[in-house]
C-alpha positions in Angstrom: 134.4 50.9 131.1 136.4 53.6 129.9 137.3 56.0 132.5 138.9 58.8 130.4 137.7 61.1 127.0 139.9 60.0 123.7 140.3 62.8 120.7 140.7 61.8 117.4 140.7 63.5 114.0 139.9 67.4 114.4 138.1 67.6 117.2 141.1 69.3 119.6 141.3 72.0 117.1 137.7 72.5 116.6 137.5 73.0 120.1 140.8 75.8 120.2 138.3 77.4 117.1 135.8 77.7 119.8 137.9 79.3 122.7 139.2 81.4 120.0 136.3 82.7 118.7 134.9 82.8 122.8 137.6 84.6 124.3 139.3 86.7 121.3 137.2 86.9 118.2 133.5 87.3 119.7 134.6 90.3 121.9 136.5 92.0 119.6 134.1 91.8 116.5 131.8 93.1 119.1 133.7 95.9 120.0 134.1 96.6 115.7 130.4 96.1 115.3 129.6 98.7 118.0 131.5 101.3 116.3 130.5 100.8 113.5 126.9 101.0 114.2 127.7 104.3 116.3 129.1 105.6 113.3 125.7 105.0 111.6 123.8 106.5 114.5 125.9 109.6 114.4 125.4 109.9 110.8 121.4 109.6 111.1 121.8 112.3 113.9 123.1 114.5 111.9 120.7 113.7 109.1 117.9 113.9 111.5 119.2 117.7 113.0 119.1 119.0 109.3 115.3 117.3 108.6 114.1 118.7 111.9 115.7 122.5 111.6 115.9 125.1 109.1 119.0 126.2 107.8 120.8 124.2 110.9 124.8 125.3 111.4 127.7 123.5 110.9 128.3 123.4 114.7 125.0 121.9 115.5 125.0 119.6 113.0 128.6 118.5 113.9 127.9 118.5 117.5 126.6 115.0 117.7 129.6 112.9 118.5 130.7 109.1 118.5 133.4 107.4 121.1 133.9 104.5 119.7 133.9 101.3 121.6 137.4 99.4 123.0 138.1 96.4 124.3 138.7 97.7 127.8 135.4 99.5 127.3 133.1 97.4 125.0 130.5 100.4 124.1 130.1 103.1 121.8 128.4 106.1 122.8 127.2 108.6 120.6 125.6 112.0 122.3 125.5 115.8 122.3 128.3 117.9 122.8 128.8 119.7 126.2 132.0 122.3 124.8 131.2 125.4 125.9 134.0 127.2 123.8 131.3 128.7 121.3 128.8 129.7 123.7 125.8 127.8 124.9 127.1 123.8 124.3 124.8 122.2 122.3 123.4 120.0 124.8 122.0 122.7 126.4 120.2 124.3 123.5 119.4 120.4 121.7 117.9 119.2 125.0 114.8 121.0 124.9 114.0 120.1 121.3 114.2 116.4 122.3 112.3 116.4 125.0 110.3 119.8 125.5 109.9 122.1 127.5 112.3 125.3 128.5 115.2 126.3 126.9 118.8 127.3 129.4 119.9 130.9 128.8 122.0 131.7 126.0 125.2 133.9 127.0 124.0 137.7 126.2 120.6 137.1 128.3 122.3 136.5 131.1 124.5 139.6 130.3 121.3 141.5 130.0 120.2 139.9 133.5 122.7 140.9 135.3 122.5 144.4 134.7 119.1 144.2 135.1 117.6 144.7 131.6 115.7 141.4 131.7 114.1 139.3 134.7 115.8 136.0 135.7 112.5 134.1 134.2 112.5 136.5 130.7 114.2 135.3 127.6 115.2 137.1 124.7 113.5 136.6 121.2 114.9 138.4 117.7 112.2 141.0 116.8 111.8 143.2 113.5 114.9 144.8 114.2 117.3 142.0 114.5 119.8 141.0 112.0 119.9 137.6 111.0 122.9 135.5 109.7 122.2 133.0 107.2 121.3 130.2 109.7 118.2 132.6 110.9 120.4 133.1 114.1 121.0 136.9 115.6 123.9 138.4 114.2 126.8 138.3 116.8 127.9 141.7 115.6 124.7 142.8 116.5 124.7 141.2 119.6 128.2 143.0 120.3 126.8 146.2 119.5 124.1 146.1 122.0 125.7 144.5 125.0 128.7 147.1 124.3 126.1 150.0 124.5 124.0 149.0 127.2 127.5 147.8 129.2 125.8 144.6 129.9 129.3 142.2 130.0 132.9 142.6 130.8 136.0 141.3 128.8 134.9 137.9 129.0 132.9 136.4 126.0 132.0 137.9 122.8 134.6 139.8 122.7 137.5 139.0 124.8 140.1 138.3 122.3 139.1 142.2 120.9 142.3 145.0 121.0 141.2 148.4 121.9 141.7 149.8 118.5 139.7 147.1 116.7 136.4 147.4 119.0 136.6 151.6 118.8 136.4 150.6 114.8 133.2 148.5 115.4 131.5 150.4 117.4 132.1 153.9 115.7 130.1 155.4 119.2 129.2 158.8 118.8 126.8 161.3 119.2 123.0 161.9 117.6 121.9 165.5 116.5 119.6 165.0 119.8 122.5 164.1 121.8 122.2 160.6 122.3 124.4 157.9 122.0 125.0 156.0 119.5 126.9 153.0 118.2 127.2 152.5 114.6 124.7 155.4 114.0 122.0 153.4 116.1 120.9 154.2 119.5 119.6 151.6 122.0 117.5 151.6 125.0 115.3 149.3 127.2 111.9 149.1 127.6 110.1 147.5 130.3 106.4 147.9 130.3 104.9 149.3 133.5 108.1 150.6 134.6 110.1 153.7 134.9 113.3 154.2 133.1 115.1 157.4 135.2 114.9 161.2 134.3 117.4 160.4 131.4 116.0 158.1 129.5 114.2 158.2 126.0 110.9 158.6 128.0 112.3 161.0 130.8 110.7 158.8 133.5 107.2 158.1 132.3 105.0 154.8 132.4 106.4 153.1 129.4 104.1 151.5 126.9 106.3 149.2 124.8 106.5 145.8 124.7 109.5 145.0 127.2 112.4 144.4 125.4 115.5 146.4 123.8 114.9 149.4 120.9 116.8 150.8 118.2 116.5 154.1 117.7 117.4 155.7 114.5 116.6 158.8 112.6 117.6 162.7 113.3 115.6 163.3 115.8 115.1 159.2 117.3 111.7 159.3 115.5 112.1 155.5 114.0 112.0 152.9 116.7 112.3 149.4 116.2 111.9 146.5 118.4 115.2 144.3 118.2 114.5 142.0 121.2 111.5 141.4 123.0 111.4 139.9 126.3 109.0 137.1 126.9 108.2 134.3 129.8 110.1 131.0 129.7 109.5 129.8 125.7 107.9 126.0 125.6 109.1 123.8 123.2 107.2 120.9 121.1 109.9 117.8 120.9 110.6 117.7 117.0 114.5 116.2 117.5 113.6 112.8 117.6 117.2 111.9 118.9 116.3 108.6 120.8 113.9 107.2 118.2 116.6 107.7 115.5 119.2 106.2 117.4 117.1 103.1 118.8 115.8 101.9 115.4 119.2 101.8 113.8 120.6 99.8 117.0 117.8 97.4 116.4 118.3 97.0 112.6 122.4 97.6 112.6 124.3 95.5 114.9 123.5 92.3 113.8 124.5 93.1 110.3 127.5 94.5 111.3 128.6 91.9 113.9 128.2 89.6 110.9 130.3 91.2 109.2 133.0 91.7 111.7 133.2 87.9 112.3 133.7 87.0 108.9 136.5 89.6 108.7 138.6 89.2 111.9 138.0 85.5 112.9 139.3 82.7 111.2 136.6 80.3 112.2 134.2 81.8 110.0 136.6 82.1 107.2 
């Protein structure tokens, strides 16, 4: 009886096919493959964030990011991006339409909390007053414009990078027939309902009526108010990004097909 294993013909190379495919080919088609359907997912994000919103910006839509997979690190990851270098990161604001629920607080609401303005549960919403950019969002001039006349934030933010000379040009402050302050020929002021504003305020010191919130005030004599903010209870939100479902129905239908396709590219056993 034969006591040792005898090779003939190709079967030695079929076998260094297999180790190569096993050790080198396999892992790093996988790691091609994984990218590749990242990529996709990202793209359908995107797709998905411009279905799901009206008028979306260019920094939402961009904010869903891929890292793509390596051999050291055999996974792609595509996810929301957490730079806060624009303001709220879109994580933050994203999060709540995937899953519900409350929204964080956008930059100039905390500004207004901290001077007191708004509660620490209120949130701002644009009212009749605001001015919108083209996405639907509040105008950041505007939102200049009234933090810089209610002093609600420092050199830090919407304006740090401003020169003296070039916010005095924006703002324009001056004065109303009346006396009042104004910035850009508007006047703002705080309401809070049920609550007094002080001896010098629109009001002089009486029970306030108006929705809480923050006025314009325009005219000669302040006769035309309009309500640019209103300050509400902590806003619910209906999922409607459907982030996960997106992103596990192209895993499920994509990776195959594009591990396929890796193998037949980078490994010479199925060539």
């Amino acid at each position: 009886m034969a006591d040792k294993l005898s090779m003939s013909g190709n079967a030695a190379a079929v076998i260094r096919d297999i180790d190569r495919l096993m050790n080198r080919d396999l892992p790093f088609a996988s790691v091609v493959a994984l990218t590749q359907t990242g990529r996709k997912i990202r793209d359908a994000e995107r797709t998905e964030i411009q279905r799901a919103f009206d008028r979306p910006t260019r920094y939402t839509i961009n904010s869903v990011y891929l890292t793509p997979a390596t051999p050291a690190k055999p996974e792609a990851v595509v996810g929301l991006k957490a730079d806060t270098s624009k303001g709220m990161p879109a994580v933050k604001y994203l999060a709540p339409e995937v899953s519900g629920g409350g929204r964080g607080w956008k930059r100039f609401e905390k500004a207004l909390q901290r001077i007191g303005a708004m509660l620490p549960d209120e949130y701002a919403i644009p009212a009749a007053g605001a001015k919108l950019d083209a996405y639907g969002n509040m105008s950041r001039a505007q939102i200049i414009q009234i933090l810089s006349y209610l002093r609600a934030f420092g050199e830090q933010g919407y304006r740090a990078n401003a020169t003296d000379k070039s916010r005095a040009r924006r703002e324009r402050v001056g004065r109303s027939a009346n006396g009042f302050k104004t910035v850009n020929g508007v006047a703002y002021f705080v309401a809070r309902r049920g609550h007094r504003i002080g001896a010098r305020s629109w009001m002089h010191g009486r029970m306030q009526s108006l929705q809480s919130g923050v006025y314009a005030k325009r005219g000669i004599h302040g006769s035309d108010i309009v309500p640019v903010l209103v300050f509400v209870r902590a806003p619910g939100y209906q999922p409607r990004f459907r982030f996960f479902e997106v992103a596990d129905q192209i895993a499920r239908t994509a990776f195959e097909g594009e591990l396929t396709r890796a193998l037949a590219k980078y490994s010479r056993a199925f060539r």
